[in-house]
C-alpha positions as MATLAB code, in Angstrom:
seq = 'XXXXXXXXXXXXXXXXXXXXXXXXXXXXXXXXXXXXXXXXXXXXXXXXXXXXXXXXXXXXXXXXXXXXXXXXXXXXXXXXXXXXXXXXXXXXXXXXXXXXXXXXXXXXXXXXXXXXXXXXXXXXXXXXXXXXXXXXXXXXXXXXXXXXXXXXXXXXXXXXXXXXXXXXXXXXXXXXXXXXXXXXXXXXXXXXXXXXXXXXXXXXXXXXXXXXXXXXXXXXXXXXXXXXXXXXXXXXXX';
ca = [
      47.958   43.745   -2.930;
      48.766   40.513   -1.123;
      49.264   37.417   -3.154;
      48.609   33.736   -1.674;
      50.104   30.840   -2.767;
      47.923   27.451   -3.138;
      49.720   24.320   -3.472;
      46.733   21.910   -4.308;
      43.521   22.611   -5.632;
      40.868   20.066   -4.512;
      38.389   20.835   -2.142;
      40.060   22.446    0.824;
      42.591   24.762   -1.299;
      39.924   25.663   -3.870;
      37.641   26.643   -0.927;
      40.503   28.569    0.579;
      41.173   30.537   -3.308;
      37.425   31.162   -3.116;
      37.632   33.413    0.131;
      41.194   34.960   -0.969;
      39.643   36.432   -4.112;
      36.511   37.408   -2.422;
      38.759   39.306   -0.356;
      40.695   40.929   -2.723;
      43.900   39.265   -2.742;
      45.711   37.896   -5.778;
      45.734   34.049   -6.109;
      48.194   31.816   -8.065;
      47.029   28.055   -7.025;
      48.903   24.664   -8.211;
      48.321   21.456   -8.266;
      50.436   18.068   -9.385;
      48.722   17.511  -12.731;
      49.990   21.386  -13.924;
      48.179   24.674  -14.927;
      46.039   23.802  -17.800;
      44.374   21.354  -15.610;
      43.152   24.071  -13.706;
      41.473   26.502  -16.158;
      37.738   26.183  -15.331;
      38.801   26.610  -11.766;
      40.639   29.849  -12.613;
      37.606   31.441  -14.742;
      35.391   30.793  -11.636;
      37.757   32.606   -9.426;
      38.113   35.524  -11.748;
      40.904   37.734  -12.711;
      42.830   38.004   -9.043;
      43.265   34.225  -10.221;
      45.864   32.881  -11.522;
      46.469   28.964  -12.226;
      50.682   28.645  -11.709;
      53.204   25.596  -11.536;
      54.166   24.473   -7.630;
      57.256   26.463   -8.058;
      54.947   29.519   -8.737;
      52.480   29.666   -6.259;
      55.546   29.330   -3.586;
      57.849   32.239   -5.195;
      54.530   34.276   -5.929;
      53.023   33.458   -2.332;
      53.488   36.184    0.158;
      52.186   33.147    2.280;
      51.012   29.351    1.187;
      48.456   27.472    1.938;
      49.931   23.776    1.663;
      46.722   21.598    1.224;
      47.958   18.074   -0.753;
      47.745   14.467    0.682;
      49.953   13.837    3.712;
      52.003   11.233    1.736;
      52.939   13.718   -0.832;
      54.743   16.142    1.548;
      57.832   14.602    0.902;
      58.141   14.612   -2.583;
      57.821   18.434   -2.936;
      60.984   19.752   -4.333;
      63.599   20.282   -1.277;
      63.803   24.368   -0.024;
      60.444   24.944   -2.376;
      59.152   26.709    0.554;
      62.581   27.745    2.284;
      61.543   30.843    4.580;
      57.376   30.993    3.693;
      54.656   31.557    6.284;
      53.087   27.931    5.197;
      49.652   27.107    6.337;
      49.478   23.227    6.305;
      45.712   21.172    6.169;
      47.161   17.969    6.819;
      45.225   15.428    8.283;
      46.826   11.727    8.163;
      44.104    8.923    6.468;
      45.732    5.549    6.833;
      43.569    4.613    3.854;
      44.930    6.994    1.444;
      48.225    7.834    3.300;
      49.186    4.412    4.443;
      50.399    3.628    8.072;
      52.979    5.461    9.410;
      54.981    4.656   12.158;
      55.337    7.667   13.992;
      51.908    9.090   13.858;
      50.204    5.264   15.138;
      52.442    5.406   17.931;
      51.548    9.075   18.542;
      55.562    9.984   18.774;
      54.838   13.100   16.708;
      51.403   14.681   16.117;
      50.951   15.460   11.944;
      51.757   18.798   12.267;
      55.411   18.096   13.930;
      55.652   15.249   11.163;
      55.127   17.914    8.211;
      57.204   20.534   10.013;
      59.971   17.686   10.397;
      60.166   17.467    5.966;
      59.935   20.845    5.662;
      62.823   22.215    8.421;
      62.831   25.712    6.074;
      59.178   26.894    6.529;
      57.594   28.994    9.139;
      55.227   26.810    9.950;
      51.005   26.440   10.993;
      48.709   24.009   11.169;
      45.063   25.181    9.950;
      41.875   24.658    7.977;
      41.925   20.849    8.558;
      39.547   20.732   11.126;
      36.729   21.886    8.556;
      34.534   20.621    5.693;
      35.491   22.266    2.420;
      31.985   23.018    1.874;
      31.670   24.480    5.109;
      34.800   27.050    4.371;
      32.889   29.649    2.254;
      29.467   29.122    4.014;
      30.616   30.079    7.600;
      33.071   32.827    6.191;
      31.978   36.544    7.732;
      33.573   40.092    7.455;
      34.866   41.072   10.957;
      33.056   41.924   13.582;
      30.350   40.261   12.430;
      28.035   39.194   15.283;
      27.623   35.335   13.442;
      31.617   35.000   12.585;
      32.903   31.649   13.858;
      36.424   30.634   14.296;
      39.580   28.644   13.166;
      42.159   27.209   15.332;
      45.451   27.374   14.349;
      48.830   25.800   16.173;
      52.687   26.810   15.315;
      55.878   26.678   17.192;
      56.527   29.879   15.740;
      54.779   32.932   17.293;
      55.551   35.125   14.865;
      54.302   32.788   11.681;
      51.115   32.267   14.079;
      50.259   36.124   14.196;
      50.874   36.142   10.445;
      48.465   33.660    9.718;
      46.007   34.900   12.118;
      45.554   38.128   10.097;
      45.334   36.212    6.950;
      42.717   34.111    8.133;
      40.697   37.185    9.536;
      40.980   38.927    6.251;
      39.227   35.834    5.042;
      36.562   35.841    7.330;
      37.494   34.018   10.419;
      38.296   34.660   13.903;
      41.067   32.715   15.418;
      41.513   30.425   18.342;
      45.270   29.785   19.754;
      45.711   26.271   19.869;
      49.158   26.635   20.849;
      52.332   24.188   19.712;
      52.572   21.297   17.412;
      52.358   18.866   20.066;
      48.768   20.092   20.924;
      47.239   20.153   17.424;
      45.984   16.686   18.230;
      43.302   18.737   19.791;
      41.931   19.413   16.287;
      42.894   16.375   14.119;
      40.614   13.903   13.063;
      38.370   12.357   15.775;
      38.747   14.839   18.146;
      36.221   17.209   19.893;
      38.046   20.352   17.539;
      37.429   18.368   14.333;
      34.385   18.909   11.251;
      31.574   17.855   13.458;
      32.285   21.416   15.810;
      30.910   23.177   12.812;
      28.229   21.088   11.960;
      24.298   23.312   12.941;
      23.202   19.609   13.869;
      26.040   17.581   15.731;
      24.338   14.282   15.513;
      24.279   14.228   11.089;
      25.098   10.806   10.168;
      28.356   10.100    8.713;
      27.135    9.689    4.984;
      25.733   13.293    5.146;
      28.488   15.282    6.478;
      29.438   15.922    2.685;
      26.129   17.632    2.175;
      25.483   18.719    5.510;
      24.787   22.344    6.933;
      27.184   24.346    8.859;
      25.996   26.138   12.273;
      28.056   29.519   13.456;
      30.870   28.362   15.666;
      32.258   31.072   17.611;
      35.780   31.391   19.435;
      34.162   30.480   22.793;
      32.917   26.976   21.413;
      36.237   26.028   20.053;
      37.998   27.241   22.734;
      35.922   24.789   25.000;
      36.314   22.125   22.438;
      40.420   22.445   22.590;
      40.474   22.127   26.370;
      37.887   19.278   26.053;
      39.314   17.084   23.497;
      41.286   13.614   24.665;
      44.267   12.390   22.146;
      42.425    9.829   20.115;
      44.420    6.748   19.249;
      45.427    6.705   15.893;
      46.447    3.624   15.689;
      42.761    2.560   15.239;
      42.120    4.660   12.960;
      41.012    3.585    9.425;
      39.956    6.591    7.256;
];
């Protein structure tokens, strides 16, 4: 039985545990505060679930899903995740991040930025152009005629295919989104990003936390991708 890793457990990476034991896999999920922080979290998930130091869930993780704040990338402990099929949900929030050079002057997108601290990992950029909350609503078995899709980006074609099937056994299609340079196509502000998802497009800002997801198939992200123009990010504030 596959096991995935979780490094971080707010609302993306517990939304991600939630599909993984709902779909049979084993779970060992960390966070920065340590394991007895996360026991309620744990007895939700059930006994596939197992709350794990960081060092665990990447020596446990067939694969690792990598969902902490952008700004704590590089303070993970060096080779922690030396030769893992790592699926990263880093989006960069000047508010909480703080500016960053590279990423304002659009030099590197985010994903080439975390692949640039983390040189050992087989790399992919996904579930950060979603809503948490949307995760487990929009999740479908496959072939379902309602499934919608993920994109996901890598320079590593074989990492990409990995995390394809993972994300299909989890109950989402997947959209190519090719390299790390293009996954500005789904980062914050683009045409790829949250409000894709969304069953009304035009929900006001201060409702997208309670707001309710609408089936997004391949063919609409697909279009989105091609669609999408680089947003500045040098204006952005969130």
């Amino acid at each position: 039985m596959a096991t995935l890793g979780i490094i971080g457990s707010g609302n993306i990476g517990s939304a991600v545990a939630r599909l993984a034991v709902a779909a049979g896999m084993n779970v060992v999920i960390a966070n920065s505060r340590g394991p007895e922080t996360l026991t309620d979290l744990v007895a939700e998930l059930g006994p596939l679930a197992q709350a794990g130091t960081v060092e665990d869930a990447a020596k446990l993780g067939d694969a690792v899903v990598l969902s902490i704040p952008l700004s704590a990338v590089s303070g993970l402990p060096d080779g922690l995740l030396d030769g893992k099929i790592v699926l990263d949900t880093s989006n960069y929030y000047p508010s909480r991040d703080g500016r960053i050079a590279e990423l304002d002057e659009s030099t590197v997108t985010t994903s080439e930025l975390v692949q640039s601290l983390l040189p050992g990992v087989q790399y992919v950029k996904a579930f950060n152009n979603i809503l948490a909350h949307h995760i487990p609503l929009l999740a479908r078995p496959s072939g379902s005629a309602d499934r919608s899709a993920l994109p996901v980006a890598s320079d590593n074609p074989a990492a990409k295919a990995e995390a394809a099937a993972l994300i299909d056994a989890l109950g989402y299609d997947v959209v190519d989104a090719g390299t790390l340079a293009d996954s500005w196509r789904f980062e914050p502000d683009s045409s790829g990003y949250t409000r894709l998802y969304l069953a009304d497009a035009g929900t006001p800002d201060d409702q997208l936390m309670t707001s309710v997801p609408g089936t997004t198939p391949k063919a609409k992200v697909e279009s989105a991708l091609k669609s999408a123009s680089r947003v500045n990010v040098a204006e952005r504030v969130f």
